[in-house]
N, C-alpha and C positions, 0 to 999 in steps of 0.2 A: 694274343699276347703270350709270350713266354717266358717262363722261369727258372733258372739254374738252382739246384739246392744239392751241393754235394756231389757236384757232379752229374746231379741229373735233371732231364730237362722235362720239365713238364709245361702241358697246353693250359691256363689263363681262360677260363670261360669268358663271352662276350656276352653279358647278361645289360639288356636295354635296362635305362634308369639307374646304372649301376656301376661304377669305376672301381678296377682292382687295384687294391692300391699295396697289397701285400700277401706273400704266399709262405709258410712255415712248411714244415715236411709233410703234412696231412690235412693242413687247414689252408683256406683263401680267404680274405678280406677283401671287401668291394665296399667302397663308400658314397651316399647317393651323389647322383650329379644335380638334385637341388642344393643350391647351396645353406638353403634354411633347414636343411634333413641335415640333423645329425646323427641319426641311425648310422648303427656298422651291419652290413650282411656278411655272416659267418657261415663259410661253406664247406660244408667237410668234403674230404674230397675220398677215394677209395685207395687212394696209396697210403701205403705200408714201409713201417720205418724201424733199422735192429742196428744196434749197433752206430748210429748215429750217421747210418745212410739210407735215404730211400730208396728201394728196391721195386724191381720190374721180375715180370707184372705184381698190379694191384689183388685186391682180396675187392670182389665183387661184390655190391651191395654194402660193402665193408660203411658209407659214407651216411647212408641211409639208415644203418643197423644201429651205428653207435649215436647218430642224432637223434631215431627216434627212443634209443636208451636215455636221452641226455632229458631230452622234452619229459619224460616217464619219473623223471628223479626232481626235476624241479617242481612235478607237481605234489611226487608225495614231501619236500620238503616247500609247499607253499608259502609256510609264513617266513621264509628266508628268504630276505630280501637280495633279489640277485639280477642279472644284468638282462634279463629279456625286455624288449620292447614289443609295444602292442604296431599292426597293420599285415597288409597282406602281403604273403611271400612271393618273389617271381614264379608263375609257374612251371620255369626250365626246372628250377632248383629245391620248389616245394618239400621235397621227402627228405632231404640230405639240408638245410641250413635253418637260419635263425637269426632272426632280427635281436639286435642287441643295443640296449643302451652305450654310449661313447662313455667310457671309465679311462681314468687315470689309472693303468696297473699297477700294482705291489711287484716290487722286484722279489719277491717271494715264492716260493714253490712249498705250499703248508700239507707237509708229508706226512701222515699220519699211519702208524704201526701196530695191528693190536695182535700179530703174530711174527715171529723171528723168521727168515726166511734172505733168499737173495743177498743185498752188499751189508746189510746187517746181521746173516747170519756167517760172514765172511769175516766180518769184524769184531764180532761175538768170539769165534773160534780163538784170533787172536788175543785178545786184551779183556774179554769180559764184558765189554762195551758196546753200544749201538747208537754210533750217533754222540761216542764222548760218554752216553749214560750210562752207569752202571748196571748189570743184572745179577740177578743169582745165577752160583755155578750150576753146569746140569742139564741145561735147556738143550735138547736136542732139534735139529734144524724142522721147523716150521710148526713147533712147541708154542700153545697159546702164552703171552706174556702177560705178567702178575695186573697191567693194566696199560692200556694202550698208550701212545709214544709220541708227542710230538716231534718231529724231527725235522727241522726245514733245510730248507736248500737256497741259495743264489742261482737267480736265474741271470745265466751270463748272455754277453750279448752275443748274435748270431753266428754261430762259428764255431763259438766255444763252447766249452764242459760247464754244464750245471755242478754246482759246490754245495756238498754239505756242510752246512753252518751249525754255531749254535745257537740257544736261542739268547745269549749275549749279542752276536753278532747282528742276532736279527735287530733287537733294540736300537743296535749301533747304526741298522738303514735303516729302519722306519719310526724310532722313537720307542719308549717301552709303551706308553700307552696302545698306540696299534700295535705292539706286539704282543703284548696280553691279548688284545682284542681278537686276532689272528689265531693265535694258541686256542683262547676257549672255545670258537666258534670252531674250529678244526675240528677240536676234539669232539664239540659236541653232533655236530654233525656227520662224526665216522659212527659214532655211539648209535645215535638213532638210526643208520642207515644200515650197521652190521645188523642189528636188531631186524629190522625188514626182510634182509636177507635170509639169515636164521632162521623166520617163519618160514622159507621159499626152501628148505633146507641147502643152503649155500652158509660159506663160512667168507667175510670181505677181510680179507687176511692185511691187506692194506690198501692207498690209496694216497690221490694226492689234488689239491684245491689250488685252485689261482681267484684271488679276489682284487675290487678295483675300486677306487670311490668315484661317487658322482661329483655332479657340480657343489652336491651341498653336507658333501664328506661324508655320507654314509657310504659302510662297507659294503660292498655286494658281491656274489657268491659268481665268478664268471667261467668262461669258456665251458667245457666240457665238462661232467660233472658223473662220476661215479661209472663211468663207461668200462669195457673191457681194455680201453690204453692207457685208461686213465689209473688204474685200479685192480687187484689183482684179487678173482673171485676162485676156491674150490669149493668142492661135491662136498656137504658134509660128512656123511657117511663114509666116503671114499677117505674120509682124513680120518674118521674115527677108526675107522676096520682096516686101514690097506696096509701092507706091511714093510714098502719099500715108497722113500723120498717120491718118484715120479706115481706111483698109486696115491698117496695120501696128498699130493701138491697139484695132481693134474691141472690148470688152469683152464681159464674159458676167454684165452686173451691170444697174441700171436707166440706163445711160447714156442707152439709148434714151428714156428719160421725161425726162434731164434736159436733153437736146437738144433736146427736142418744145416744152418749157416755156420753154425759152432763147426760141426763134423764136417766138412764141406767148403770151407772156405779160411784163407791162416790171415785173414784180417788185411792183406796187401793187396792193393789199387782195388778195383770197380768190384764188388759183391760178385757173385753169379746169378741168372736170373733162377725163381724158383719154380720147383716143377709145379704141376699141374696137383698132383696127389697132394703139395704140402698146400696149396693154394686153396683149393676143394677144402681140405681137409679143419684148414685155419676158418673159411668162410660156417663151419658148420659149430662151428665152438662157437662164434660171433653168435648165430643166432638162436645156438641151445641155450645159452645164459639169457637172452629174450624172452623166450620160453618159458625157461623155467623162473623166472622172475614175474611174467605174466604180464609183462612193459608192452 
């Protein structure tokens, strides 16, 4: 089975016991073909996505690396209740997916900030703001903030640009009760998890949550969860000491691809495929935050 996303076509594994029923730029959805399994299999896949096109070729292992980051975060945040289901994974896809309870998603994308950096520090420069909020003047780009930032987003339907919202609007789709609900559990879970990191000496500069409820309306913590796409990790040290934006912001995510594309491509029709050296190079960040995380 195949898939168009932007232009590009990718191959639909045929997984026995298992219909595709959905394919996003990096992720596959397969729902069983018993009809009493409501399980979803969530299969990350090794394509790589900038600029809101998938790009050829893949980041190798890239599908394996960031699920078994994902499995590694759900267990240090256990008592979070979040969408994994218990049974056995197909063995095609063992290393790369993940049984998932069937949730009702949040049109929510709960974006949490505990440093200025990227489209908020692009909007900082502007108007003093991040996300509508206020800061004090001064903050130079990737400067820790006074306390970290819920900042959410609309997640628009297939096609379209994600929207940063406020958190009025948020209330406006989901009600304020889940939206307070959304807010704290965000917050507290970037809290605890920059904290992990910090011991690992890394700094989680930000990140961002997708949550779903069940049949019996509890929240739960889903998809991807604190990953290198999900969330944007540096060296600590290299921020303390380095003296220039790319030393002290290095990432352990595909910056390097979205750099390579910036100097290298002016945004009209098909991306160019990337080389070998950026590909290599992106696959080795993937797995130094592994590492150095001890996931």
């Amino acid at each position: 089975m195949r898939h168009r996303d932007n232009g590009c076509v990718s191959e639909a594994l045929s997984i026995p016991g298992w219909r595709h029923v959905y394919s996003g730029k990096v992720r596959d959805l397969y729902a069983s073909e018993d009809a009493e399994d409501t399980r979803i299999l969530v299969v990350a896949s090794d394509r790589v996505s900038a600029f809101d096109f998938v790009l050829s070729p893949g980041i190798p292992d890239k599908g394996a690396l960031l699920t078994r980051l994902s499995r590694w975060w759900f267990t240090q945040l256990s008592d979070v209740p979040n969408h994994l289901a218990e049974g056995e994974l197909p063995a095609s896809v063992a290393d790369r997916a993940m049984l998932a309870q069937s949730l009702e998603m949040l049109p929510i994308e709960c974006v949490v900030r505990g440093y200025i950096t990227g489209s908020g520090w692009v909007e900082y420069q502007e108007s003093g703001t991040v996300c509508g909020i206020p800061l004090p003047a001064g903050l130079q780009n990737g400067d820790r903030l006074p306390e970290p930032l819920f900042t959410p987003a609309y997640k628009a339907p297939m096609g379209e640009h994600d929207e940063n919202i406020t958190f009025e609007k948020t209330v406006e789709l989901v009600g304020a009760e889940r939206a307070a609900q959304l807010r704290e559990a965000s917050l507290a879970i970037y809290t605890r998890a920059a904290a992990i990191a910090e011991d690992k000496g890394l700094i989680l500069a930000d990140t961002k949550f997708e949550f779903g409820t069940d049949a019996d309306g509890t929240l739960r913590l889903a998809d991807e969860v604190l990953t290198s796409d999900s969330s944007r990790y540096w060296d600590a040290e290299a921020w303390a000491n380095g003296t220039t934006p790319n030393e002290r912001m290095a990432s352990f995510d595909k910056q390097i691809v979205r750099d390579w594309l910036a100097a290298n491509w002016d945004k009209q029709g098909e991306p160019p495929a990337l080389p070998k050296d950026v590909v290599e190079r992106t696959a080795a960040r993937y797995l130094e935050l592994i590492e150095r995380l001890g996931a």
